[in-house]
C-alpha positions in Angstrom: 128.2 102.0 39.8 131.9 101.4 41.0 132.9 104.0 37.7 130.3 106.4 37.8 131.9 109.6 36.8 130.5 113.0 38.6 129.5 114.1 35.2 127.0 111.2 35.2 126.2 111.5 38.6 125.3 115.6 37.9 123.1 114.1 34.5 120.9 111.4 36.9 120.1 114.8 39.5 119.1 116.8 36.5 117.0 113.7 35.3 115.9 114.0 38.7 115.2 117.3 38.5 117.3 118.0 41.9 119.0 121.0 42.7 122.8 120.1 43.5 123.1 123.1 45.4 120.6 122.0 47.5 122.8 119.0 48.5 125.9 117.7 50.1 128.8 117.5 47.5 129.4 114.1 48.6 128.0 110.8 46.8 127.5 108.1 47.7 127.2 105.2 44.7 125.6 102.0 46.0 126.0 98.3 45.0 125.2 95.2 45.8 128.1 93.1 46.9 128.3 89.5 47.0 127.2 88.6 50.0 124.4 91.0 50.1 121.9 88.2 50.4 118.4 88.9 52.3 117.7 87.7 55.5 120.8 86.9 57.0 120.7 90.5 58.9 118.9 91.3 61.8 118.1 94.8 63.0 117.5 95.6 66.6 116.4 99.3 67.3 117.5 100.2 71.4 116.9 102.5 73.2 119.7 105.4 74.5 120.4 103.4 77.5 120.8 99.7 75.8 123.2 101.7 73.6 125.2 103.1 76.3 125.4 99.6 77.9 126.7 98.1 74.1 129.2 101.2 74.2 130.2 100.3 77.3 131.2 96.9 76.4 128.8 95.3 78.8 126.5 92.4 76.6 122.7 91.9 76.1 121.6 88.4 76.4 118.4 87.0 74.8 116.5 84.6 77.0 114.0 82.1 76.9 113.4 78.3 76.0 112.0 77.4 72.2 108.5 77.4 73.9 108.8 81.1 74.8 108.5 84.5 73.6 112.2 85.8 73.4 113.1 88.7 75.4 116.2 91.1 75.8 118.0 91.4 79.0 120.4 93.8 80.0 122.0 93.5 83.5 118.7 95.7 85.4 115.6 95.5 82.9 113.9 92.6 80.4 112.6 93.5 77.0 110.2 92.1 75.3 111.1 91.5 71.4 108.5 91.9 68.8 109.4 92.4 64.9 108.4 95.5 63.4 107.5 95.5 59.6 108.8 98.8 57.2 107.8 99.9 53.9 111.2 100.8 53.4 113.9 98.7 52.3 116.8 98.8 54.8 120.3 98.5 53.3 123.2 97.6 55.4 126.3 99.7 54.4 130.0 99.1 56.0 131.5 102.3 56.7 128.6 104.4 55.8 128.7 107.9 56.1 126.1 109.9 57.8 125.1 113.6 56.7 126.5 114.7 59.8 129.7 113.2 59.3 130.5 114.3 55.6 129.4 117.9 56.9 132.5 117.4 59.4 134.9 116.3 56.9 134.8 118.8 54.3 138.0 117.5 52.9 135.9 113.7 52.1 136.0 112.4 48.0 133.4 113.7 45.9 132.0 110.0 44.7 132.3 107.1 48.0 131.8 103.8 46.1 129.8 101.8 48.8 128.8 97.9 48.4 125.7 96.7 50.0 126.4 94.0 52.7 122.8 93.6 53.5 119.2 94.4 53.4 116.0 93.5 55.9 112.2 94.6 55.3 111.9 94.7 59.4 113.3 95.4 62.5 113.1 93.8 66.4 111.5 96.5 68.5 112.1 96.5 72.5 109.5 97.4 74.9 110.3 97.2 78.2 107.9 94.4 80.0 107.8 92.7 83.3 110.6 90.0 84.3 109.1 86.4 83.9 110.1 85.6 87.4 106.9 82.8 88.2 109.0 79.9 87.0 111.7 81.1 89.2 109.7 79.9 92.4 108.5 77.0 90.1 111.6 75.9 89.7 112.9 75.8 92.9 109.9 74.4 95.0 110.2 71.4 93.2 112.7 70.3 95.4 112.4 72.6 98.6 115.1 72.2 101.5 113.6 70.5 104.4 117.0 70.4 106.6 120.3 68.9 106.6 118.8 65.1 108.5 116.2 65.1 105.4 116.0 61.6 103.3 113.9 62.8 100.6 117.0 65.6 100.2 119.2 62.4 99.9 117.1 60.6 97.2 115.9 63.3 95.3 115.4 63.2 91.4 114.8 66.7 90.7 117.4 68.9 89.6 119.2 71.8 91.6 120.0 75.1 90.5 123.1 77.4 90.5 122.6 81.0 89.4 123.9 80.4 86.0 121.1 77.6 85.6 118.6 80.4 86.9 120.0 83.0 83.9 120.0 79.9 81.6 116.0 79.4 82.6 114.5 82.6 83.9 113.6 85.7 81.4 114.7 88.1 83.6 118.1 90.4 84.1 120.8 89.2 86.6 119.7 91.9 88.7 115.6 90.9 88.7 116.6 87.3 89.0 118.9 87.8 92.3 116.5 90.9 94.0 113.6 88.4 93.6 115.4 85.2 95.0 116.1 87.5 98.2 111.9 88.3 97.8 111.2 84.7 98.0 113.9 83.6 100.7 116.1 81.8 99.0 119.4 80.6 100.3 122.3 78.9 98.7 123.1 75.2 99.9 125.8 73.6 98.6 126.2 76.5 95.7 122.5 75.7 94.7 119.6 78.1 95.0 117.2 76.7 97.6 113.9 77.5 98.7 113.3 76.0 102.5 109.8 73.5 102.8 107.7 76.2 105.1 107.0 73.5 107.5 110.9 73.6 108.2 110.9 77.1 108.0 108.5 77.4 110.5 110.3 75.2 112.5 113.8 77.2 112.7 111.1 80.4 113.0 109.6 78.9 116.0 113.5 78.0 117.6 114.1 81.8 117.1 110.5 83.1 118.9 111.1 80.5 121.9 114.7 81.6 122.5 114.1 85.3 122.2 111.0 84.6 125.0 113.3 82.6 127.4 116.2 85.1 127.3 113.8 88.2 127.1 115.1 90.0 124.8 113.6 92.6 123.2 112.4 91.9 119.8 114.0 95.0 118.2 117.4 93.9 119.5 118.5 90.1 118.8 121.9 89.5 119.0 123.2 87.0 116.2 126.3 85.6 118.2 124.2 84.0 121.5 121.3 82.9 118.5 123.9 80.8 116.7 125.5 79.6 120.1 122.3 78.5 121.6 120.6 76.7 118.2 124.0 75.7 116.7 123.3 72.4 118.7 120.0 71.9 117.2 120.2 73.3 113.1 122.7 74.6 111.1 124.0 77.8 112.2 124.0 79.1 108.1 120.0 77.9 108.4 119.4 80.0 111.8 121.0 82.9 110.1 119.1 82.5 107.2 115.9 82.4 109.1 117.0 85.4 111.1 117.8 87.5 107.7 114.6 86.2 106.3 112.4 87.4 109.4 114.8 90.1 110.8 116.7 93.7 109.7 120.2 93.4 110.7 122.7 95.7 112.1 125.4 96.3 113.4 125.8 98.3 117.3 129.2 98.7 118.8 130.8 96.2 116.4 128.0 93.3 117.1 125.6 92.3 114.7 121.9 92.1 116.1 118.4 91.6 114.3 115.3 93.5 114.1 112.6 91.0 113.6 110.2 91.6 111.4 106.5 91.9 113.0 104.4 92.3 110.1 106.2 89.4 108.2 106.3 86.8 111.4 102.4 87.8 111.8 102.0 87.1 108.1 103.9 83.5 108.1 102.3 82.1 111.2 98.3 82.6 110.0 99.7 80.7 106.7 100.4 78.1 109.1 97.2 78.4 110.7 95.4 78.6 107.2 96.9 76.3 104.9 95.5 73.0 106.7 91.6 74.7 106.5 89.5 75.3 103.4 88.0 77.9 105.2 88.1 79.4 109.4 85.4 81.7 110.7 86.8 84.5 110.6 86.7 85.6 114.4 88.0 82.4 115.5 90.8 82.9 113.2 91.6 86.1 114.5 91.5 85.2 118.0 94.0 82.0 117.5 96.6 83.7 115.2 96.8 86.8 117.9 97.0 83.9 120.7 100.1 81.9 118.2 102.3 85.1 117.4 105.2 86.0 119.9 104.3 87.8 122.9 104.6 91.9 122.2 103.9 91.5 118.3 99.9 92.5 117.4 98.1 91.0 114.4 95.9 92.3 111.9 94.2 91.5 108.8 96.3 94.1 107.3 99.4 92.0 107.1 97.8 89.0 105.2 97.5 91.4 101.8 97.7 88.7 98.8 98.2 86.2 101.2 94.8 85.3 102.3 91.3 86.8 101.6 88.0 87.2 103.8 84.4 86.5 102.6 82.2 89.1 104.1 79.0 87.9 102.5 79.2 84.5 104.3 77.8 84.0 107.4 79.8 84.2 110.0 82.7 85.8 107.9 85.5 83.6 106.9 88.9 83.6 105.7 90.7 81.3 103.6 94.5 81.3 101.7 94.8 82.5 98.5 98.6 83.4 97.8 98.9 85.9 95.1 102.4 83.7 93.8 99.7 81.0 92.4 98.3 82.9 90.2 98.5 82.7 86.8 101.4 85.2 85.7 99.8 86.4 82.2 97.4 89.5 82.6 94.1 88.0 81.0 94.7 84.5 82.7 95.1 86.3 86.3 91.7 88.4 86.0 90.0 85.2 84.4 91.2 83.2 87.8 90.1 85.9 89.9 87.1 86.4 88.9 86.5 82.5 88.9 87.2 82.7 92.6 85.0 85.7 93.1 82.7 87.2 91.1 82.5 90.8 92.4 85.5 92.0 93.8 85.9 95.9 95.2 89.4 97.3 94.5 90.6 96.7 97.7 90.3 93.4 97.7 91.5 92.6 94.2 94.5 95.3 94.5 96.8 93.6 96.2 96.2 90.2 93.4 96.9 92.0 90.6 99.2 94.9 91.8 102.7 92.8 90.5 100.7 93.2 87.4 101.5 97.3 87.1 103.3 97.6 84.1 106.5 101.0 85.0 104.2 103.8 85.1 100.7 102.0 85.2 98.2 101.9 88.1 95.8 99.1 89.0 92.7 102.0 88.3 94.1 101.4 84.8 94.7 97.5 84.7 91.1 96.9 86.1 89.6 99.8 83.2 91.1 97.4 80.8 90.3 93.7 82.2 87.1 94.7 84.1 84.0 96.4 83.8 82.8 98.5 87.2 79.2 98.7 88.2 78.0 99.8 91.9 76.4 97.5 94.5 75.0 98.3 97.7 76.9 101.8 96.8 79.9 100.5 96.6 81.9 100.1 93.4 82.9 96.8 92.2 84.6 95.1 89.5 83.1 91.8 87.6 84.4 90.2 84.2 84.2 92.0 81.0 84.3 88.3 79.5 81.6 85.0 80.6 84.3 83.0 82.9 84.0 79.5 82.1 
Protein backbone atom coordinates (compact mmCIF):
# COMPACT_ATOMS: atom_id res chain seq x y z
CA UNK A 1 0.00 0.00 0.00
CA UNK A 2 2.87 2.45 1.08
CA UNK A 3 3.81 2.47 -3.14
CA UNK A 4 0.68 2.42 -4.59
CA UNK A 5 0.98 4.45 -7.74
CA UNK A 6 -2.19 6.61 -8.87
CA UNK A 7 -2.27 4.64 -11.94
CA UNK A 8 -3.16 1.64 -9.70
CA UNK A 9 -5.19 3.42 -7.57
CA UNK A 10 -7.38 4.82 -10.98
CA UNK A 11 -7.38 0.62 -12.11
CA UNK A 12 -8.94 -0.57 -8.37
CA UNK A 13 -11.94 2.48 -9.03
CA UNK A 14 -12.51 1.16 -12.48
CA UNK A 15 -12.54 -2.49 -10.96
CA UNK A 16 -14.86 -0.84 -8.73
CA UNK A 17 -16.70 0.46 -11.17
CA UNK A 18 -16.54 4.20 -9.44
CA UNK A 19 -16.63 7.22 -11.19
CA UNK A 20 -13.39 9.37 -10.22
CA UNK A 21 -15.12 12.37 -11.05
CA UNK A 22 -17.49 11.65 -8.67
CA UNK A 23 -14.79 11.82 -5.93
CA UNK A 24 -12.23 13.84 -4.05
CA UNK A 25 -8.75 13.73 -5.88
CA UNK A 26 -7.29 12.91 -2.65
CA UNK A 27 -6.42 9.09 -1.48
CA UNK A 28 -6.03 7.98 1.10
CA UNK A 29 -3.99 4.30 1.20
CA UNK A 30 -4.45 2.45 4.40
CA UNK A 31 -2.26 -0.02 6.39
CA UNK A 32 -1.87 -1.65 9.25
CA UNK A 33 0.98 -0.55 11.33
CA UNK A 34 2.61 -2.43 14.01
CA UNK A 35 1.01 -1.65 16.79
CA UNK A 36 -2.35 -1.76 15.26
CA UNK A 37 -3.45 -4.53 17.67
CA UNK A 38 -7.32 -4.83 18.61
CA UNK A 39 -8.62 -3.92 21.75
CA UNK A 40 -6.25 -1.73 23.25
CA UNK A 41 -8.54 1.43 21.91
CA UNK A 42 -11.38 2.65 23.45
CA UNK A 43 -13.99 4.92 21.78
CA UNK A 44 -16.10 7.27 23.73
CA UNK A 45 -18.90 9.12 21.60
CA UNK A 46 -19.80 12.77 23.73
CA UNK A 47 -21.97 14.80 23.31
CA UNK A 48 -21.33 18.76 21.97
CA UNK A 49 -20.95 19.90 25.47
CA UNK A 50 -18.46 17.09 26.94
CA UNK A 51 -16.52 18.09 23.84
CA UNK A 52 -16.45 21.64 24.59
CA UNK A 53 -15.37 20.90 28.27
CA UNK A 54 -12.23 18.34 26.61
CA UNK A 55 -11.54 21.53 24.35
CA UNK A 56 -11.50 23.51 27.01
CA UNK A 57 -8.87 21.62 28.80
CA UNK A 58 -11.11 20.84 31.75
CA UNK A 59 -11.03 16.62 32.45
CA UNK A 60 -13.77 13.95 32.70
CA UNK A 61 -13.37 11.60 35.43
CA UNK A 62 -14.79 8.04 35.58
CA UNK A 63 -16.17 7.07 38.96
CA UNK A 64 -17.17 4.19 40.78
CA UNK A 65 -15.79 1.18 42.93
CA UNK A 66 -15.19 -2.42 41.08
CA UNK A 67 -18.69 -3.25 42.34
CA UNK A 68 -20.32 -0.56 40.33
CA UNK A 69 -21.63 0.48 37.07
CA UNK A 70 -18.93 3.12 35.82
CA UNK A 71 -20.12 6.48 35.06
CA UNK A 72 -18.74 9.70 33.42
CA UNK A 73 -18.56 12.93 35.29
CA UNK A 74 -17.92 16.11 34.11
CA UNK A 75 -17.73 19.03 36.68
CA UNK A 76 -22.09 19.62 36.60
CA UNK A 77 -23.64 16.26 35.18
CA UNK A 78 -22.99 12.14 35.65
CA UNK A 79 -23.16 9.81 32.70
CA UNK A 80 -24.00 6.66 32.65
CA UNK A 81 -21.54 4.44 30.37
CA UNK A 82 -22.91 1.55 28.36
CA UNK A 83 -20.91 -0.12 25.31
CA UNK A 84 -22.44 0.19 22.08
CA UNK A 85 -21.78 -2.75 19.53
CA UNK A 86 -21.23 -1.66 15.35
CA UNK A 87 -21.29 -3.64 12.33
CA UNK A 88 -18.63 -1.57 11.17
CA UNK A 89 -15.17 -1.92 11.84
CA UNK A 90 -13.63 1.26 13.32
CA UNK A 91 -10.11 2.12 12.32
CA UNK A 92 -8.09 4.56 14.24
CA UNK A 93 -5.99 6.81 11.88
CA UNK A 94 -3.29 9.48 13.25
CA UNK A 95 -3.62 12.56 11.34
CA UNK A 96 -6.62 11.52 9.36
CA UNK A 97 -8.05 13.75 7.04
CA UNK A 98 -11.68 14.43 6.82
CA UNK A 99 -13.64 15.31 3.53
CA UNK A 100 -14.09 18.58 4.76
CA UNK A 101 -10.64 19.24 5.34
CA UNK A 102 -9.04 17.91 1.94
CA UNK A 103 -11.89 20.14 0.29
CA UNK A 104 -10.07 23.14 2.21
CA UNK A 105 -6.71 22.29 1.14
CA UNK A 106 -6.90 21.98 -2.42
CA UNK A 107 -3.18 22.20 -2.67
CA UNK A 108 -2.97 18.44 -0.33
CA UNK A 109 -0.86 15.22 -2.20
CA UNK A 110 -2.82 13.15 -4.46
CA UNK A 111 -1.99 9.57 -2.57
CA UNK A 112 -1.77 10.23 1.84
CA UNK A 113 -0.13 6.95 2.90
CA UNK A 114 -1.93 6.35 6.31
CA UNK A 115 -0.98 3.45 8.92
CA UNK A 116 -3.67 2.01 11.02
CA UNK A 117 -2.97 2.67 14.78
CA UNK A 118 -6.05 0.90 15.83
CA UNK A 119 -9.32 -0.68 15.44
CA UNK A 120 -12.50 -1.44 17.92
CA UNK A 121 -15.95 -3.35 16.95
CA UNK A 122 -17.72 -0.81 19.69
CA UNK A 123 -18.02 2.28 21.24
CA UNK A 124 -18.93 3.65 25.15
CA UNK A 125 -22.15 5.61 24.75
CA UNK A 126 -23.14 8.45 27.44
CA UNK A 127 -26.59 8.94 28.61
CA UNK A 128 -27.04 11.34 31.02
CA UNK A 129 -28.56 9.59 34.36
CA UNK A 130 -29.11 10.62 37.86
CA UNK A 131 -26.02 11.31 40.41
CA UNK A 132 -25.63 8.26 42.81
CA UNK A 133 -25.73 10.50 45.72
CA UNK A 134 -27.60 7.74 48.48
CA UNK A 135 -24.19 6.56 49.59
CA UNK A 136 -23.20 10.04 50.15
CA UNK A 137 -25.59 10.22 53.27
CA UNK A 138 -24.55 6.56 53.91
CA UNK A 139 -21.37 7.40 54.25
CA UNK A 140 -21.42 10.11 56.43
CA UNK A 141 -24.05 8.96 59.04
CA UNK A 142 -21.92 6.29 59.95
CA UNK A 143 -20.21 8.50 62.10
CA UNK A 144 -22.64 11.59 62.68
CA UNK A 145 -21.25 14.68 64.84
CA UNK A 146 -22.83 14.71 68.18
CA UNK A 147 -20.79 17.88 69.61
CA UNK A 148 -17.39 18.83 70.45
CA UNK A 149 -17.78 17.09 74.58
CA UNK A 150 -18.84 13.71 72.62
CA UNK A 151 -16.72 10.43 73.68
CA UNK A 152 -18.02 8.22 71.05
CA UNK A 153 -16.43 11.20 68.57
CA UNK A 154 -13.13 10.49 70.61
CA UNK A 155 -13.19 6.64 70.19
CA UNK A 156 -14.63 6.31 66.91
CA UNK A 157 -13.48 3.54 64.32
CA UNK A 158 -15.24 4.73 61.40
CA UNK A 159 -13.64 6.72 58.87
CA UNK A 160 -14.02 10.50 58.06
CA UNK A 161 -14.37 12.11 54.88
CA UNK A 162 -12.76 15.11 53.10
CA UNK A 163 -14.19 16.18 49.71
CA UNK A 164 -11.63 14.39 47.76
CA UNK A 165 -12.64 11.09 49.62
CA UNK A 166 -16.35 12.08 48.62
CA UNK A 167 -15.20 12.35 44.65
CA UNK A 168 -13.06 9.27 45.25
CA UNK A 169 -16.55 7.32 46.55
CA UNK A 170 -19.58 9.11 45.24
CA UNK A 171 -20.66 8.82 41.27
CA UNK A 172 -21.66 12.14 41.03
CA UNK A 173 -19.93 15.52 39.54
CA UNK A 174 -18.09 18.02 41.99
CA UNK A 175 -20.89 20.19 41.57
CA UNK A 176 -23.94 17.30 42.43
CA UNK A 177 -21.63 16.07 45.20
CA UNK A 178 -21.21 19.66 47.06
CA UNK A 179 -25.07 21.12 46.13
CA UNK A 180 -26.35 17.90 47.81
CA UNK A 181 -24.00 17.93 50.94
CA UNK A 182 -25.52 21.61 51.47
CA UNK A 183 -29.26 19.49 50.84
CA UNK A 184 -28.36 17.26 53.69
CA UNK A 185 -26.71 19.77 56.10
CA UNK A 186 -23.55 18.95 56.12
CA UNK A 187 -20.73 20.89 57.71
CA UNK A 188 -17.03 20.64 57.69
CA UNK A 189 -15.28 19.78 61.12
CA UNK A 190 -11.88 19.53 61.19
CA UNK A 191 -11.70 19.60 57.16
CA UNK A 192 -14.04 16.48 57.25
CA UNK A 193 -17.50 16.35 55.87
CA UNK A 194 -19.98 15.87 58.80
CA UNK A 195 -23.45 15.21 59.18
CA UNK A 196 -24.69 16.36 62.84
CA UNK A 197 -26.66 13.23 65.14
CA UNK A 198 -30.41 14.98 64.82
CA UNK A 199 -30.70 14.63 68.55
CA UNK A 200 -27.76 17.25 68.71
CA UNK A 201 -29.17 19.12 66.05
CA UNK A 202 -32.27 19.47 67.70
CA UNK A 203 -30.58 20.47 70.54
CA UNK A 204 -28.56 23.60 69.06
CA UNK A 205 -32.20 24.12 67.12
CA UNK A 206 -33.96 24.32 70.35
CA UNK A 207 -30.88 26.94 71.88
CA UNK A 208 -31.86 29.08 68.80
CA UNK A 209 -35.97 28.94 69.27
CA UNK A 210 -35.58 29.74 73.19
CA UNK A 211 -33.22 32.70 72.66
CA UNK A 212 -35.18 34.17 69.73
CA UNK A 213 -38.51 33.88 72.38
CA UNK A 214 -36.62 35.48 75.33
CA UNK A 215 -35.21 38.43 73.32
CA UNK A 216 -38.38 38.68 71.06
CA UNK A 217 -37.26 38.98 68.05
CA UNK A 218 -39.00 38.61 65.16
CA UNK A 219 -38.49 35.43 63.41
CA UNK A 220 -37.84 37.04 59.98
CA UNK A 221 -34.98 39.14 61.53
CA UNK A 222 -32.26 37.17 63.75
CA UNK A 223 -29.24 38.89 64.15
CA UNK A 224 -26.09 36.51 63.91
CA UNK A 225 -23.64 38.63 66.08
CA UNK A 226 -26.01 38.64 69.71
CA UNK A 227 -26.86 34.54 68.51
CA UNK A 228 -23.11 33.75 68.64
CA UNK A 229 -22.52 36.05 71.77
CA UNK A 230 -25.34 34.62 73.77
CA UNK A 231 -24.71 30.57 72.86
CA UNK A 232 -20.88 31.00 72.32
CA UNK A 233 -20.84 30.01 76.15
CA UNK A 234 -22.85 26.93 75.60
CA UNK A 235 -21.79 25.30 71.76
CA UNK A 236 -19.49 26.10 69.36
CA UNK A 237 -20.15 29.29 67.67
CA UNK A 238 -19.19 27.50 63.98
CA UNK A 239 -22.10 24.79 65.20
CA UNK A 240 -24.73 27.74 66.16
CA UNK A 241 -23.95 29.22 62.78
CA UNK A 242 -24.27 26.13 61.16
CA UNK A 243 -27.64 25.51 62.72
CA UNK A 244 -28.72 28.94 61.88
CA UNK A 245 -27.65 28.53 57.95
CA UNK A 246 -29.31 25.11 58.07
CA UNK A 247 -32.77 26.48 59.54
CA UNK A 248 -32.39 30.13 58.40
CA UNK A 249 -31.90 32.52 54.90
CA UNK A 250 -29.23 35.00 55.62
CA UNK A 251 -28.63 38.44 54.86
CA UNK A 252 -27.18 41.12 55.14
CA UNK A 253 -29.03 44.83 56.38
CA UNK A 254 -26.90 47.88 56.90
CA UNK A 255 -23.72 45.89 57.00
CA UNK A 256 -25.07 43.19 59.73
CA UNK A 257 -25.79 39.79 58.95
CA UNK A 258 -29.23 38.53 60.19
CA UNK A 259 -31.32 35.22 59.54
CA UNK A 260 -34.61 34.35 58.19
CA UNK A 261 -35.60 31.20 59.85
CA UNK A 262 -37.09 28.87 57.96
CA UNK A 263 -40.80 27.95 59.10
CA UNK A 264 -41.65 25.23 56.88
CA UNK A 265 -38.29 23.41 57.58
CA UNK A 266 -38.27 24.00 61.62
CA UNK A 267 -42.14 22.67 61.42
CA UNK A 268 -40.74 19.73 59.38
CA UNK A 269 -37.65 18.80 61.88
CA UNK A 270 -39.61 19.08 65.15
CA UNK A 271 -42.64 16.41 64.10
CA UNK A 272 -39.51 14.01 63.13
CA UNK A 273 -38.76 14.47 66.59
CA UNK A 274 -42.12 13.92 67.70
CA UNK A 275 -42.41 10.82 65.29
CA UNK A 276 -39.38 8.98 65.24
CA UNK A 277 -39.81 7.43 68.89
CA UNK A 278 -43.61 6.14 67.83
CA UNK A 279 -44.52 3.33 65.35
CA UNK A 280 -47.48 5.07 64.75
CA UNK A 281 -49.57 8.63 66.57
CA UNK A 282 -53.25 9.21 66.02
CA UNK A 283 -53.24 11.48 63.80
CA UNK A 284 -55.24 14.37 65.62
CA UNK A 285 -53.16 13.98 68.68
CA UNK A 286 -50.18 14.41 66.51
CA UNK A 287 -51.37 17.40 65.03
CA UNK A 288 -52.34 19.01 68.19
CA UNK A 289 -48.73 18.30 69.97
CA UNK A 290 -46.47 19.33 67.05
CA UNK A 291 -48.58 22.80 66.67
CA UNK A 292 -48.22 23.04 70.69
CA UNK A 293 -43.93 22.07 70.22
CA UNK A 294 -43.16 24.59 67.21
CA UNK A 295 -42.04 28.22 68.16
CA UNK A 296 -44.58 30.63 69.00
CA UNK A 297 -45.78 32.61 65.52
CA UNK A 298 -44.79 29.59 63.10
CA UNK A 299 -48.21 27.37 62.05
CA UNK A 300 -47.93 23.69 61.16
CA UNK A 301 -49.38 21.63 58.65
CA UNK A 302 -49.38 18.28 57.13
CA UNK A 303 -48.09 19.98 54.07
CA UNK A 304 -44.62 20.36 55.30
CA UNK A 305 -43.97 16.63 56.23
CA UNK A 306 -43.96 15.71 52.18
CA UNK A 307 -41.57 12.52 51.99
CA UNK A 308 -41.00 12.91 55.47
CA UNK A 309 -43.92 11.17 57.08
CA UNK A 310 -47.18 9.58 55.73
CA UNK A 311 -50.85 9.43 57.13
CA UNK A 312 -53.14 6.21 56.99
CA UNK A 313 -56.61 7.40 56.29
CA UNK A 314 -58.12 3.99 56.15
CA UNK A 315 -57.24 3.38 59.88
CA UNK A 316 -59.35 4.19 62.49
CA UNK A 317 -58.69 7.01 63.96
CA UNK A 318 -56.20 8.29 61.23
CA UNK A 319 -52.60 7.89 61.99
CA UNK A 320 -49.29 9.08 60.96
CA UNK A 321 -46.11 7.53 61.05
CA UNK A 322 -42.23 8.46 59.55
CA UNK A 323 -41.32 7.28 56.46
CA UNK A 324 -38.22 9.39 55.12
CA UNK A 325 -38.03 9.29 51.45
CA UNK A 326 -33.77 9.17 51.93
CA UNK A 327 -34.41 5.34 53.09
CA UNK A 328 -35.48 4.31 50.25
CA UNK A 329 -33.97 2.16 48.01
CA UNK A 330 -32.20 4.49 45.27
CA UNK A 331 -32.80 2.03 42.13
CA UNK A 332 -36.20 2.62 40.29
CA UNK A 333 -37.72 -0.99 40.42
CA UNK A 334 -36.36 -1.55 44.10
CA UNK A 335 -38.11 1.87 45.27
CA UNK A 336 -41.70 1.07 43.74
CA UNK A 337 -41.19 -2.66 45.09
CA UNK A 338 -40.59 -1.01 48.76
CA UNK A 339 -43.40 1.17 48.29
CA UNK A 340 -45.81 -0.82 47.44
CA UNK A 341 -44.66 -3.28 50.23
CA UNK A 342 -45.52 -0.48 52.62
CA UNK A 343 -48.80 0.20 50.95
CA UNK A 344 -50.57 -1.44 48.66
CA UNK A 345 -52.71 1.24 46.87
CA UNK A 346 -51.25 4.48 46.87
CA UNK A 347 -53.05 7.71 45.00
CA UNK A 348 -50.47 9.96 43.28
CA UNK A 349 -50.38 12.30 45.86
CA UNK A 350 -49.25 10.24 48.29
CA UNK A 351 -46.62 8.35 46.37
CA UNK A 352 -45.42 11.63 44.51
CA UNK A 353 -43.41 13.04 46.73
CA UNK A 354 -41.44 9.17 47.33
CA UNK A 355 -40.57 8.79 44.08
CA UNK A 356 -40.32 12.36 42.61
CA UNK A 357 -36.11 12.34 43.11
CA UNK A 358 -36.73 9.58 40.74
CA UNK A 359 -37.70 12.07 37.60
CA UNK A 360 -35.15 11.35 35.14
CA UNK A 361 -34.31 15.58 33.18
CA UNK A 362 -37.42 15.87 31.35
CA UNK A 363 -39.57 13.03 32.88
CA UNK A 364 -42.74 13.43 35.11
CA UNK A 365 -43.91 11.14 37.87
CA UNK A 366 -47.42 10.51 35.44
CA UNK A 367 -44.69 8.78 33.42
CA UNK A 368 -42.51 6.93 36.09
CA UNK A 369 -45.81 5.51 37.69
CA UNK A 370 -47.12 4.42 33.69
CA UNK A 371 -44.01 2.48 33.72
CA UNK A 372 -43.69 0.84 37.40
CA UNK A 373 -47.45 0.79 38.17
CA UNK A 374 -50.63 -0.19 36.86
CA UNK A 375 -53.76 2.47 37.78
CA UNK A 376 -57.22 1.20 38.52
CA UNK A 377 -59.98 3.44 40.37
CA UNK A 378 -61.36 2.93 43.87
CA UNK A 379 -64.04 4.60 45.60
CA UNK A 380 -63.63 6.99 42.33
CA UNK A 381 -60.50 7.81 43.01
CA UNK A 382 -57.44 6.68 40.92
CA UNK A 383 -54.82 4.67 42.44
CA UNK A 384 -51.66 2.98 41.67
CA UNK A 385 -50.85 -0.83 42.80
CA UNK A 386 -47.91 -3.17 41.65
CA UNK A 387 -47.63 -4.28 38.06
CA UNK A 388 -45.40 -7.18 39.69
CA UNK A 389 -46.70 -9.82 43.00
CA UNK A 390 -44.47 -7.99 45.91
CA UNK A 391 -42.98 -10.60 47.83
Amino acid sequence: AATRSRAEVDATLQTAKLNPAELLPAVHCLSFGPQAGGGECCLLQLEPGLCAELEAGRSLVIRGEKDEHAVLCSKDKTYDMKIADTSNMLLFVPGCKTPEELNADLSSCNIIHSQIAGFSKNYWELRRCRPKLKKLRKLLMEDPYEGPDSQKDQTSTFSKYTTEDLLSLIQASEEEILHQLQVIDACKIEGYWRILDFDYEMKLLNHVTQLIDSESWPLSKVPLCACLEELGSLEPREMIEHILLSYGRKYVDDGEVFFEMREDKICRATAQMLLQNAVKFNLSEFEEVWQQSVPEGMTTRLDQLQGLALVDKTSRPETIFLLKVEDLPEDNQERFNSLFGIREKWTEVDITPYIQDLCAEKQTVGALLTKYARASMLNGVKVYNSRRPIS
